[in-house]
C-alpha positions in Angstrom: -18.9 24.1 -33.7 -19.0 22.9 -37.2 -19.8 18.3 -37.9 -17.9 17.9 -40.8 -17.6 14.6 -42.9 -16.5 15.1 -46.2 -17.8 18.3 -47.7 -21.1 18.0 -45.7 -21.0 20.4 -42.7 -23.5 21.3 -40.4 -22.8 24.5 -38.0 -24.3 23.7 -34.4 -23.8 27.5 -32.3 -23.2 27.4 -28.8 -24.9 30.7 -28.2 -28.5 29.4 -29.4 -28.5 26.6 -26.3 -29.4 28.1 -22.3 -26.7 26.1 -21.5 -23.7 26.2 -23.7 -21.2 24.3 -21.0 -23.3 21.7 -20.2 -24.3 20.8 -23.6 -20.4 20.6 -25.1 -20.7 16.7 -24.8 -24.0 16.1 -26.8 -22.0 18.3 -29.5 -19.8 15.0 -30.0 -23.0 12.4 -29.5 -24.8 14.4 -32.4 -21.6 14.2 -34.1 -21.0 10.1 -33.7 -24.6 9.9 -34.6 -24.3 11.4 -37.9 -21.2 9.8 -38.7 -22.6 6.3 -38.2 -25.5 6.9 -40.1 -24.1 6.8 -43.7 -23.1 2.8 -43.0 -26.5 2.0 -41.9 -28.5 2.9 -44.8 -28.7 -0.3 -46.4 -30.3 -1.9 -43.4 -33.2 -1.3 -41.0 -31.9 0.8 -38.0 -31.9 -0.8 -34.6 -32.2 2.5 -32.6 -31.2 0.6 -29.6 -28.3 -0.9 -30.7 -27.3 3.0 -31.7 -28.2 4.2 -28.4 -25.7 1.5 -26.7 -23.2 3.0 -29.4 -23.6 6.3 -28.3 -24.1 6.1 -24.4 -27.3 7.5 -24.4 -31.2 6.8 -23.9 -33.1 5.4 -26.5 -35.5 8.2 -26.3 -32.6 10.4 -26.8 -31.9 8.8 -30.0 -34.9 8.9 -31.0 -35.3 12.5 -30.5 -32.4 13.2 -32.1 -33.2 11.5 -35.1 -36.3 13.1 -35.5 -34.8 16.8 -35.1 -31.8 15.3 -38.3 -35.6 15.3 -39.9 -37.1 18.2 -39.3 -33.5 20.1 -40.4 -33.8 17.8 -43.6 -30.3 15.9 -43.2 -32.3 12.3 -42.8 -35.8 11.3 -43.7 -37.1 7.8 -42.4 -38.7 5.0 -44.7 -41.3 3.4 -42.2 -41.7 -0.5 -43.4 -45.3 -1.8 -45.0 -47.4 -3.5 -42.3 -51.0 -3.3 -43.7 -52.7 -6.6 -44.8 -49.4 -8.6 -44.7 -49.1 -11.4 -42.4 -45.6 -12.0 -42.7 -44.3 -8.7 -42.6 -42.6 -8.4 -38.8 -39.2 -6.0 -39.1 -40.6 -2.7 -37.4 -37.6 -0.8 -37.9 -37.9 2.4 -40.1 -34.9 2.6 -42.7 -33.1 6.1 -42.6 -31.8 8.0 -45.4 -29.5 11.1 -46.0 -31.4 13.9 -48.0 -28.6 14.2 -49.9 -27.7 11.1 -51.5 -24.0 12.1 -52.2 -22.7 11.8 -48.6 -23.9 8.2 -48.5 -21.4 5.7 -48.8 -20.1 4.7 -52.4 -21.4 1.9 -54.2 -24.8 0.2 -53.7 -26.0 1.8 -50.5 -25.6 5.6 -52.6 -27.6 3.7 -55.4 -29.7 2.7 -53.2 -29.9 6.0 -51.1 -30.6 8.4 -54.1 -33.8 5.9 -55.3 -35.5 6.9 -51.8 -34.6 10.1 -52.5 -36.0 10.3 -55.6 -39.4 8.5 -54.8 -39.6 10.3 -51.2 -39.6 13.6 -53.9 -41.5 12.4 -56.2 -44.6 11.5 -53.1 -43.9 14.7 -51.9 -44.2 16.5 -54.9 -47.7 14.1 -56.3 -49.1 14.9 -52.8 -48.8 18.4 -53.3 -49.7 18.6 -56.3 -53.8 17.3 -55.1 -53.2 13.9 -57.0 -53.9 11.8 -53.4 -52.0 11.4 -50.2 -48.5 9.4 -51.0 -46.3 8.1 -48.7 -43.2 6.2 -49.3 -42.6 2.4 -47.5 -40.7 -0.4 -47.6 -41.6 -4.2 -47.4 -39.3 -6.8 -45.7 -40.7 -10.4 -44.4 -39.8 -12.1 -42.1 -37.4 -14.4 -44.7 -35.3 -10.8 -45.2 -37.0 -10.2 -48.9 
C-alpha cells in the first residue's frame, strides 16, 4: 500500500504486520492522519480534536505521531514553559521534515524556518557546542 499526496509517498507493506487483515483499516487512519497534517502546521495541534477526526483514541494519535517522528516525516516543536507566567498553550506544533509538502504560502515559509533551526540545533548539538533544542513561545494573548 503506498499514502501518496503529491509527490510525497510513503510505502506501508502488509507482509511486515502479524496481522495484515486486521490492520487494512489503520492503513486509511494513517493515511487521513497524514493528509490533515499539512493544514495544521501554522497552529498548535489539538491531538484530541484529531483523534475525534479520525475515530480513534487519543493515545492512538499520539502513538502514531510519534512513530511519523521516529521515520522522520514530522518532528514536533514543544512550546517554551520555563520562567514564563503567562505562557499556558501546551500543545506541541508539528512540522513536515520536508518543508515542500507543506501547504503553499506562509505556513511553507513558515515550515522550512523550523526546519532549518531544528537542523541547525541538531547539527550545534552534535557538533559538542551545548545541548540545543528548538521551542516555541505563545501567551496566553496568542503572541
Amino acid at each position: 500500500m503506498f499514502i501518496m499526496q503529491g509527490n510525497f509517498c510513503i510505502h506501508l507493506h502488509p507482509n511486515f504486520l502479524p496481522f495484515p487483515a486486521l490492520c487494512a483499516g489503520i492503513y486509511d487512519k494513517i493515511e487521513n492522519l497524514l493528509l490533515l497534517m499539512p493544514s495544521r502546521i501554522m497552529s498548535p495541534l489539538s491531538m484530541p480534536n484529531l483523534a475525534s477526526e479520525l475515530e480513534v483514541a487519543y493515545t492512538t494519535v499520539k502513538s502514531w505521531l510519534e512513530q511519523l517522528n521516529r521515520l522522520y516525516i514530522l518532528f514536533p516543536v514543544s512550546p517554551w514553559t520555563k520562567k514564563l507566567s503567562r505562557g499556558l498553550k501546551k500543545e506541541k506544533k508539528w512540522y513536515v521534515l520536508d518543508w515542500y509538502y507543506a501547504p503553499e504560502g506562509a505556513a511553507r515559509l513558515k515550515n522550512m524556518a523550523a526546519t532549518y533551526l531544528l537542523r541547525t540545533c541538531l547539527a550545534m548539538t552534535d557538533m559538542g557546542y551545548g545541548n540545543y533544542s528548538l521551542h516555541y513561545v505563545r501567551t496566553t494573548e496568542k503572541k
